[in-house]
C-alpha positions as CSV (number, residue, x, y, z in Angstrom):
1,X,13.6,16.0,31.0
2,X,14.4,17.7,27.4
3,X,12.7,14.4,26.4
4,X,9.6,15.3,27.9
5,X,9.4,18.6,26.7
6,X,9.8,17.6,23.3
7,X,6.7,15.2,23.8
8,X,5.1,17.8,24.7
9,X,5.5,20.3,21.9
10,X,4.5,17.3,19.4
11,X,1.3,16.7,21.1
12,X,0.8,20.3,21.5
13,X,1.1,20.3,17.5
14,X,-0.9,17.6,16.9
15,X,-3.6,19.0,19.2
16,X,-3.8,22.5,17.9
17,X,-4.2,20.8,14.3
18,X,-7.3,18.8,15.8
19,X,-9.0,21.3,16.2
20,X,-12.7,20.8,14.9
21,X,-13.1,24.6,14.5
22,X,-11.5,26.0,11.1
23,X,-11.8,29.4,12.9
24,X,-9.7,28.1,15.9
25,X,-7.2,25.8,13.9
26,X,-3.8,26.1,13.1
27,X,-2.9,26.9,9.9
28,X,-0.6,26.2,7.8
29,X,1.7,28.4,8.3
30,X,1.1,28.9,12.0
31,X,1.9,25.0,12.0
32,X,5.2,25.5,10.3
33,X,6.2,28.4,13.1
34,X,5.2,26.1,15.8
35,X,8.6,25.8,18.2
36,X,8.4,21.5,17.7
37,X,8.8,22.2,14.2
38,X,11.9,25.0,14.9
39,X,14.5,22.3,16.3
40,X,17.4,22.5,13.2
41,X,16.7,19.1,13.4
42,X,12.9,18.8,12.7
43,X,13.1,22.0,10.6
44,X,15.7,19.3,8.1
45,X,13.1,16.4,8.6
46,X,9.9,18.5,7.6
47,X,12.1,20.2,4.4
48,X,12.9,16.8,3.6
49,X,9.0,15.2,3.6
50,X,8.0,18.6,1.9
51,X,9.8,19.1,-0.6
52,X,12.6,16.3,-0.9
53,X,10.5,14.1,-3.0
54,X,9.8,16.5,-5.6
55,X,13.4,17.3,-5.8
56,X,14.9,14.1,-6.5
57,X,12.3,11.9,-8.3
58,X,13.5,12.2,-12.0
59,X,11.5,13.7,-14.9
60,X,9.1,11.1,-16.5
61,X,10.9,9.2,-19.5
62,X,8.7,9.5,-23.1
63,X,9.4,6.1,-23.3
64,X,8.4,4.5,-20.4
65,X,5.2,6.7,-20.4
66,X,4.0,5.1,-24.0
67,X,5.1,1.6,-22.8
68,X,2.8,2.0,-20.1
69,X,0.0,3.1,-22.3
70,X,0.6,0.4,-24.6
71,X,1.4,2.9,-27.3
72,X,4.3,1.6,-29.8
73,X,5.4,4.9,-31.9
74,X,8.9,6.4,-32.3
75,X,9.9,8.3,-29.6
76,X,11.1,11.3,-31.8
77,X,7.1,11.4,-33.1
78,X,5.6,14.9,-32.8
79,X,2.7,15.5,-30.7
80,X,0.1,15.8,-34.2
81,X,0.7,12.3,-34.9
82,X,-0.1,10.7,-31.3
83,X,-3.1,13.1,-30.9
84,X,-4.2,11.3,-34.6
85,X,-3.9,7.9,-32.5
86,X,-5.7,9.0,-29.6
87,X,-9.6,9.2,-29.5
88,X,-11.2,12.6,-30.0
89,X,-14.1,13.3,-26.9
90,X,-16.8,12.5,-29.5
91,X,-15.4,9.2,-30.1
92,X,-15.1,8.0,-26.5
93,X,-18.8,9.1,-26.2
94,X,-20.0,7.4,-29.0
95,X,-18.7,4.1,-27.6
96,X,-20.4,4.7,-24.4
């Protein structure tokens, strides 16, 4: 039976986020208070898909940022010397 009811909340969710009128729509924060999303359980799954992937994905490494760009300076160079590498908005114009 509990399974049923917790069907039912979901499609209720869904449903109320349907809605064609902005007006008559959830929002965001109406969403979040909805009772399928205030099970401890779902409350851990939707803090997870929020905000867990910000949390643990690692800074980006200099590094691996210039290998991708096909740069090849020192790491340690200061910010003057790879905007002296990089085209100025006139230049990129000019080749258009």
């Amino acid at each position: 039976m509990a399974h049923k009811y917790i069907v039912f909340l979901a499609f209720d969710l869904v449903k109320n986020l349907l809605v064609v009128d902005p007006e008559q729509r959830l929002t965001t924060k109406q969403a979040l208070e909805h009772p399928w999303l205030q099970d401890d359980s779902m409350k851990h799954t939707v803090e997870r898909l929020m905000y867990g992937v910000d949390h643990t994905m690692p800074p980006p490494i200099k590094k691996n940022i210039i290998r991708k760009r096909g740069h090849e300076w020192d790491q340690d160079a200061s910010t003057s010397s790879c905007s002296e590498i990089l085209p100025t908005s006139a230049e990129k114009r000019a080749k258009r």
